[in-house]
C-alpha distance (Angstrom), angle and dihedral (degrees) to the residues before:
residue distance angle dihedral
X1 . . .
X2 3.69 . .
X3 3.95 96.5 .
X4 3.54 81.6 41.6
X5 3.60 89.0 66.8
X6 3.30 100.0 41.0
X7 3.70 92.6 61.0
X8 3.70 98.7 49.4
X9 3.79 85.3 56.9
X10 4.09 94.3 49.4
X11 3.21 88.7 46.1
X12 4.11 87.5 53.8
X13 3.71 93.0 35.6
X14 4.38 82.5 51.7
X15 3.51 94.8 50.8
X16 4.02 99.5 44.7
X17 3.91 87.6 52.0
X18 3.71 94.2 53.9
X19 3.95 97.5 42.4
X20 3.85 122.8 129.1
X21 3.95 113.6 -99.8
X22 3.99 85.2 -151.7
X23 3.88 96.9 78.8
X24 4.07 127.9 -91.5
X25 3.81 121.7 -116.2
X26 3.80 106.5 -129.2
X27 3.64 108.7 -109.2
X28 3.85 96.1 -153.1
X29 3.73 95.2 69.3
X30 4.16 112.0 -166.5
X31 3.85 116.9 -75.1
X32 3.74 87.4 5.2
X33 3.90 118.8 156.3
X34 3.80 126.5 -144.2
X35 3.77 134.2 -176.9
X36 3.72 124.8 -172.5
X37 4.02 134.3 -177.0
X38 3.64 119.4 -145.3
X39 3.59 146.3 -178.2
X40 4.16 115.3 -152.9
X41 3.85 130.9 -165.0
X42 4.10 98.8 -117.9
X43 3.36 122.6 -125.2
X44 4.00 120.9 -83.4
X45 3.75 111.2 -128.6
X46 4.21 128.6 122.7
X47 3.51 84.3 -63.6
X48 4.15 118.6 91.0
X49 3.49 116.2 -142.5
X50 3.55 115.1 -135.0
X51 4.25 99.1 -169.2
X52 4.03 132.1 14.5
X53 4.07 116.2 -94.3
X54 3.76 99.1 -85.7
X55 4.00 102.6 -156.8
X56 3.93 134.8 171.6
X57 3.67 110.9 -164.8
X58 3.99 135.2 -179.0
X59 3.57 139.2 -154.5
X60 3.95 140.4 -166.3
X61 3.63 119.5 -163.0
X62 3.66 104.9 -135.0
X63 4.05 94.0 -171.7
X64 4.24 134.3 -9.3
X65 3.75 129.7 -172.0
X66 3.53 95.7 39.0
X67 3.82 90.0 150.7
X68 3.59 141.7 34.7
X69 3.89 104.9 -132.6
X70 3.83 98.2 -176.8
X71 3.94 108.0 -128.4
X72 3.85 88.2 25.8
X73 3.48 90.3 53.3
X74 4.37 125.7 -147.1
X75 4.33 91.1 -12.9
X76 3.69 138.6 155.1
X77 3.59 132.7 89.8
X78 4.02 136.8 -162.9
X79 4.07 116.5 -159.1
X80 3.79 135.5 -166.0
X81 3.75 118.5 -158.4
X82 4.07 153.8 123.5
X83 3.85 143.4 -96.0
X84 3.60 127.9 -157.6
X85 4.04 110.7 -178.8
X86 4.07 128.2 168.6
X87 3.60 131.9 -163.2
X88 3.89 138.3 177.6
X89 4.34 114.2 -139.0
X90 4.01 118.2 -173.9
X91 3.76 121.6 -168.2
X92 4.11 127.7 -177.5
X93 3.42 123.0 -157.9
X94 3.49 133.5 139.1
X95 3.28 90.2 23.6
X96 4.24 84.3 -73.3
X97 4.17 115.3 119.7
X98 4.13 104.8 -144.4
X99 3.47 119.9 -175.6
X100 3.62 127.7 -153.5
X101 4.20 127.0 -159.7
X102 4.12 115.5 -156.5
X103 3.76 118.4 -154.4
X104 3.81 111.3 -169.3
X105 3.49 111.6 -157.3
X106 4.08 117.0 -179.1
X107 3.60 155.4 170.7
X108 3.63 113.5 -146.3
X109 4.13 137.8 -161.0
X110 3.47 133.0 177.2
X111 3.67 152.6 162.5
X112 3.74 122.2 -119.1
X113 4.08 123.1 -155.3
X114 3.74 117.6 165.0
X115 4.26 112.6 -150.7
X116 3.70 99.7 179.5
X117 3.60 131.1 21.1
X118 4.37 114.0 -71.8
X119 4.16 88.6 -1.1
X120 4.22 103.5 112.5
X121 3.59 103.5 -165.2
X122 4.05 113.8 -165.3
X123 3.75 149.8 170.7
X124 3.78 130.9 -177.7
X125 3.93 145.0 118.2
X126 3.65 147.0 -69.6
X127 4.14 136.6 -156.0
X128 3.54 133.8 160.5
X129 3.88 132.1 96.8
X130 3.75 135.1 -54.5
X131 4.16 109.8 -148.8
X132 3.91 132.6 -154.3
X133 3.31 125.0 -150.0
X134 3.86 120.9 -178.4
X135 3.25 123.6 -125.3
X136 3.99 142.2 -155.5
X137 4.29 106.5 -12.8
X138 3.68 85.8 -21.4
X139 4.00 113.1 163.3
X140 3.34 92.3 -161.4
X141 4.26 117.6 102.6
X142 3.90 118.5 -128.7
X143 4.45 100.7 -94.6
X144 3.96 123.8 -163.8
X145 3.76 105.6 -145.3
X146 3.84 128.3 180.0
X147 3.83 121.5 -107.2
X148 4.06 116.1 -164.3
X149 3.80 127.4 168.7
X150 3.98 161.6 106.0
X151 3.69 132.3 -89.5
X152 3.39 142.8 177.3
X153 3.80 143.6 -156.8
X154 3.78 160.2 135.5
X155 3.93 131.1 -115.6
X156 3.78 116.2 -165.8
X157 4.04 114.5 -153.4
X158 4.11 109.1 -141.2
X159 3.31 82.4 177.5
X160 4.17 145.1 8.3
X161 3.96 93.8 -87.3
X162 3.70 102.5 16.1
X163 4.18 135.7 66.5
X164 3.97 145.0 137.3
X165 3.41 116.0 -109.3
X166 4.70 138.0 -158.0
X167 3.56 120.0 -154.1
X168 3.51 125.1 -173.0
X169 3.82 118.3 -173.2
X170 3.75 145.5 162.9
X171 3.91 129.8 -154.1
X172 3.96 103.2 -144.2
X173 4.11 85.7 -165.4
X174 3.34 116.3 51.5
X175 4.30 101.0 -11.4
X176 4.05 84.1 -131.2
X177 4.92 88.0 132.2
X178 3.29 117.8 93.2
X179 3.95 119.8 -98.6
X180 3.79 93.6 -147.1
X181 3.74 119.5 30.0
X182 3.89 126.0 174.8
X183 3.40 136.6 173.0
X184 4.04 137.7 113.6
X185 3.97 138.1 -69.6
X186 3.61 138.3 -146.7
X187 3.60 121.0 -155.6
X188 4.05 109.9 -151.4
């Protein structure tokens, strides 16, 4: 998790070295919509996971340049938005094969600050609930559990309405979101 970290702040440290001394457009324009499509790394527990996280998540931009950062010009953005995430577990023992289904279901905020020209840089949180669902001859009963953390990413715009996006995240609860998510975004 540490070199982890330390990438995600190169990669910030890269990208505020090389930014344009002209100004930067804010890329989360006010009322703004976005929807992006991801695939995460699931996490690693007793549990084996038998497909990625698929997740589709969406974001409203409740207010941009908030602030006028000098060389980055008027910047800053704060979203509201969802996350909806599935994920298959399997687990032997006893010579039994149980199966598991995860349902994320989440609120998410964040903070939007754009460093060089169509590269959205932002941090926030997440809550809401993760849900199990049995599967095959499972004995186990379907369980709502909580799911509360932070994340933090970048989405790069190739063109006015479409970009990749990284996500790295961390559920303080249970540890059941991805720690690397990737996928793409359209801006609408």
């Amino acid at each position: 998790m540490k070199k982890l970290l330390m990438a995600v702040i190169a990669m910030v440290t890269f990208a505020t070295a090389n930014a344009a001394t002209s100004g930067i457009e804010d890329v989360q324009p006010d009322g703004g919509f976005n929807l992006g499509i991801q695939l995460g790394i699931p996490p690693v527990g007793d549990w084996d996971a038998n497909m990625p996280m698929i997740a589709i998540d969406g974001n409203w931009t409740l207010t941009s340049g908030m602030f006028n950062a000098g060389k980055f010009g008027q910047n800053g953005a704060i979203d509201l938005g969802f996350y909806y995430g599935a994920c298959h577990y399997t687990n032997e023992y006893w010579g039994r094969e149980d199966g598991l289904f995860q349902n994320a279901v989440l609120a998410r905020a964040a903070f939007h600050f754009e460093f060089v020209p169509k590269l959205d840089v932002y941090a926030g949180t997440f809550g809401g609930v993760n849900i199990w669902v049995p599967t095959k001859d499972s004995e186990w009963d379907s369980d709502v559990k909580g799911c509360f953390g932070m994340k933090i990413g970048a989405k790069y715009y190739f063109t006015e309405s479409f970009g990749a996006k990284l996500e790295f995240g961390d559920d303080f609860i249970e540890g059941n979101y991805p720690v690397v998510q990737a996928g793409v975004t359209f801006k609408f």
